[in-house]
N, C-alpha and C positions, 0 to 999 in steps of 0.2 A: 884335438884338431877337428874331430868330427864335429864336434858341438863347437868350435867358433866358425867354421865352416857353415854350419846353419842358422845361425846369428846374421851373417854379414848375404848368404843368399835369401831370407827372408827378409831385409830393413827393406826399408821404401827406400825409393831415388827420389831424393828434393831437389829443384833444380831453381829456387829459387830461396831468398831470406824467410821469404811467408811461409813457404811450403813445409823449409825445414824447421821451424820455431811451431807451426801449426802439424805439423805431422803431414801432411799431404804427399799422393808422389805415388810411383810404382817399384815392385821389388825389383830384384834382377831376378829371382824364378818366373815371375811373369814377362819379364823381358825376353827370356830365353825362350819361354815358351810360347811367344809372340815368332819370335825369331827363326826357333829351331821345329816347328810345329804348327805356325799358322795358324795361329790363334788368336781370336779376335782381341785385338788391343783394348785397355782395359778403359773404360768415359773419364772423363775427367769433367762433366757437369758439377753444377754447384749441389746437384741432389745428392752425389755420391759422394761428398765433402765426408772426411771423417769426424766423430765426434769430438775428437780433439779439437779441431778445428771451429768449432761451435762453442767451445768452453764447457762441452758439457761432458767434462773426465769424471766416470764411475767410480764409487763408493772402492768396488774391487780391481780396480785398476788405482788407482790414487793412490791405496792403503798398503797394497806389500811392493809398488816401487817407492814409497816414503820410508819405507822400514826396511827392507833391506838394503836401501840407498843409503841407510847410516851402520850398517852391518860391514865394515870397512875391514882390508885386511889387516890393518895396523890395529883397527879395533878389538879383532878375534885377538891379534897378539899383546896387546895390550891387557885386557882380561886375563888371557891366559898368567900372563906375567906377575898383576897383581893379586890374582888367584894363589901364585906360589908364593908371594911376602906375606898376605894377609888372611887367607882363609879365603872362607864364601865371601866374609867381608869387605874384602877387595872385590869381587864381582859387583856384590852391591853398590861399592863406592864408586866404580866406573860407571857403572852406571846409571848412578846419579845424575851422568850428561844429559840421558835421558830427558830429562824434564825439557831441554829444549825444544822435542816436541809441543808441550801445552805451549809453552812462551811463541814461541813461532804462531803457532795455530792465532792465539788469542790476539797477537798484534794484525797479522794478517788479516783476522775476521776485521777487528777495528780500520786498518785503512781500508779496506775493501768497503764496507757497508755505512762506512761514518765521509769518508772519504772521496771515495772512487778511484781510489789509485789502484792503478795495473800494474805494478811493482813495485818492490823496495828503492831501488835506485831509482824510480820515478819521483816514489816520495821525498828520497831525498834531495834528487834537485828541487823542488818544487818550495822545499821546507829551508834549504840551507844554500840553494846556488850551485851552479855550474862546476865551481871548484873543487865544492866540497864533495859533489857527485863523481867526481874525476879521483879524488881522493881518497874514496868509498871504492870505487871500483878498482885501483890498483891495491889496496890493502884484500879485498876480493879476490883479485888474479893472484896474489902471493899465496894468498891459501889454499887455491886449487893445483896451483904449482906441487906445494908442500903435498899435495893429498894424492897428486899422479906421483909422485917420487917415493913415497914411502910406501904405498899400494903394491907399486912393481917391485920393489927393492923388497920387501917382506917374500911376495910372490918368490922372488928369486932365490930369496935365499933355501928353497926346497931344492935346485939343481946345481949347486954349486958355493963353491968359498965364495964373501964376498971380491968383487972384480975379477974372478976366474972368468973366461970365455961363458961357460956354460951358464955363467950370473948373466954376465948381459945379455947375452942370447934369449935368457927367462923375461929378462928388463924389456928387452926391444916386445918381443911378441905380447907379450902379456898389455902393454901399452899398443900395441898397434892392433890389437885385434880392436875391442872396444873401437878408438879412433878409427879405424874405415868401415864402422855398421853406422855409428854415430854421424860422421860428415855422412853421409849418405844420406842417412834415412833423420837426424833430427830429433828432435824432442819423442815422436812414437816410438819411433826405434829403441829410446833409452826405455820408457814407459810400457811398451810390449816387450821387451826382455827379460825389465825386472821383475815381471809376473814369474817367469819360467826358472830365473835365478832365484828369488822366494822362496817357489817348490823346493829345487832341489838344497839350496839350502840348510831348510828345515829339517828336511829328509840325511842330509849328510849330519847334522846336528846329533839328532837322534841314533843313529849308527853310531857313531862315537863314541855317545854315551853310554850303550849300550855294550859297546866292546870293553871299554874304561869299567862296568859295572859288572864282566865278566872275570875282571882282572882281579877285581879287589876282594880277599875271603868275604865280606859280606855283604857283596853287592853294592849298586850306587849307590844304596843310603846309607853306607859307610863313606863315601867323600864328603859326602856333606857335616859327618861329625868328626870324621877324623882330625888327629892334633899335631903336628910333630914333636918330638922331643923336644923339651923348651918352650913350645907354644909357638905361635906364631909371631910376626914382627910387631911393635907397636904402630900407632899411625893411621889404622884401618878407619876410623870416626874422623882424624882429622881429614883425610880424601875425600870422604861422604860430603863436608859440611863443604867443604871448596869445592867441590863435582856439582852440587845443588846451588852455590851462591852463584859458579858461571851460568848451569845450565840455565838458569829461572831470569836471568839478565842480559848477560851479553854474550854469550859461546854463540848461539844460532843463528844472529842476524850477520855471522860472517861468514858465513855457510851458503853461498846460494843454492847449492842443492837441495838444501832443505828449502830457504825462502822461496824458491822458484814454483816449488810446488803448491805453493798455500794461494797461486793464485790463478790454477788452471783449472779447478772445477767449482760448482758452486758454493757459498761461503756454508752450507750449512753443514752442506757434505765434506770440505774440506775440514771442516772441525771434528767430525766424527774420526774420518781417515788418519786423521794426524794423530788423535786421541789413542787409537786403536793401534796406530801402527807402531806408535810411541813405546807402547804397554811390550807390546810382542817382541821390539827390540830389547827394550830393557831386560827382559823377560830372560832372550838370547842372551845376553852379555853375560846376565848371571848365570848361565848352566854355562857357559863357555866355562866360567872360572875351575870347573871341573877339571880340565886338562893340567891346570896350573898343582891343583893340589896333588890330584893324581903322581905328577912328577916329583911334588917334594916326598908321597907316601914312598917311588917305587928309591928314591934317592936317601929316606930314613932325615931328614932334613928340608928348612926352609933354603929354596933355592928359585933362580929365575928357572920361572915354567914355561920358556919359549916355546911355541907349539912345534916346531922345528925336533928341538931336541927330544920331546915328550914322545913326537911321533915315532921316532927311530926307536923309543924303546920298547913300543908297542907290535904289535905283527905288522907284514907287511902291507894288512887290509886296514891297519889303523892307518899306519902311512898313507894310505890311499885316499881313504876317508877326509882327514886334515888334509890332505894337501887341493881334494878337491870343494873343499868348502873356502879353503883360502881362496883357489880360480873365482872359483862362484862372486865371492863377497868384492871381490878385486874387480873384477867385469861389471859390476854391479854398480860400483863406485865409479870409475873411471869412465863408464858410457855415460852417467849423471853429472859427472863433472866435464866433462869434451862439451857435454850439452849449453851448459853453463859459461863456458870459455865464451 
């Protein structure tokens, strides 16, 4: 509560289409302290325009809201999961998705600089017609539909049975927090969050692992070699070769959260960022798959590693941990995607 509470009193208020697609605007802490403290109202000149608004989003601003805007919580559970059927190899293989970072990056850089198109869906009217631009953006809206549902719904399932009170309860806020920083504050408000969401993150990553690597007689580098009796499930290579043939063609251009971002700083920097932020994600996905093995070691058996059930077996600080990297990754996504809507 605290930390959505500080999300949604730091966004900016956009009061206009520009303001919130360009980030402009003032918070409600400076509102209030306008209000409650007579403090001089903040300019609103074209000098103190923010860089957003200029096009000129930084290398470290671009980079860990690109990478953890694909840090989803259906992602972490997903890892987790294929972590339990397949080993580290299912980590790998998920995220294989991964590569739709370069593929974005590289199409982006080419309309942008061969082009001049200021969007995906610009290009596509431009290339195929109104229709087909219409047709592009509702196959668009279904997937960001898909991505606030399963986001909340994973979220949820830490407080409750599915459609228990306490599910939706998890569903409602966990969806309405993100959506009222987001209608507020806009494209920054998604972009100055996912900085702080990144950190911690990271930082709950690493706890995890490091609780998981207290669990096990010989530390974390026994998850990574560990086997279950039997071996793992077959399959692990054929996931890889499908995760790479979507990721490198078509998975990303139906993502606007990713495309949206390939085209708000400059092309050279958005190539790095993307490049970079790609890696770090992929990076995550595979250490997530940790929690998945972890569950088959403490279970003696290959089994679904939902982070859910992993947690519970852990202390209550693991629980804590998981549950707050899922908020994080959740918040993370859904203020990217509201953005996008």
């Amino acid at each position: 509560y605290v930390y959505s509470g500080l999300l949604i009193l730091t966004a900016q208020m956009s009061d206009t289409a520009t303001a919130f697609f360009l980030g402009r605007g003032d918070s409600v802490w400076t509102q209030l302290r306008y209000i409650l403290l007579g403090s001089a109202a903040p300019r609103r000149d074209e000098a103190l325009v923010e860089p957003l608004a200029r096009g000129e989003v930084g290398f470290w601003t671009l980079m860990p809201s690109a990478f953890i805007t694909w840090i989803f919580a259906k992602s972490i559970q997903n890892a987790a999961v294929l972590g339990g059927y397949f080993g580290v190899l299912g980590g790998v293989g998920y995220a294989g998705w991964y590569t739709s970072f370069a593929s974005a990056a590289a199409v982006g850089y080419v309309l942008r600089t061969r082009h001049g198109f200021t969007s995906l869906p610009r290009a596509v009217e431009r290339c195929y017609g109104p229709w087909a631009s219409g047709c592009f953006s509702l196959a668009l809206l279904f997937r960001l539909w898909n991505e606030v549902w399963s986001n909340a719904s994973v979220v949820a399932s830490f407080y409750g049975e599915v459609h228990s009170t306490n599910w939706w309860i998890a569903v409602a806020l966990s969806t309405a927090v993100p959506a009222t920083y987001v209608v507020m504050g806009g494209m920054r408000a998604s972009l100055v969050s996912d900085q702080l969401q990144a950190l911690l993150g990271v930082t709950m990553l690493f706890s995890i692992l490091g609780l998981i690597g207290d669990d096990m007689p010989g530390g974390l580098g026994e998850v990574w070699s560990f086997s279950p009796p039997g071996g793992w499930l077959d399959g692990g290579g054929t996931l890889l070769g499908a995760a790479l043939i979507q990721g490198l063609t078509s998975y990303p251009f139906h993502d606007p959260v990713l495309t949206d971002r390939a085209f708000l700083s400059r092309p050279r920097t958005m190539l790095a960022a993307f490049f970079v932020g790609g890696a770090i994600a992929a990076t995550f996905i595979i250490l997530l798959s940790a929690v998945g093995i972890y569950g088959c070691y403490v279970a003696g058996a290959v089994k679904n590693g939902a982070p859910v059930d992993v947690a519970r077996s852990l202390s209550s600080a693991a629980f804590t941990f998981i549950n707050l990297v899922m908020m994080t990754s959740s918040l993370s996504t859904l203020d990217s995607t509201f953005t996008s809507c």
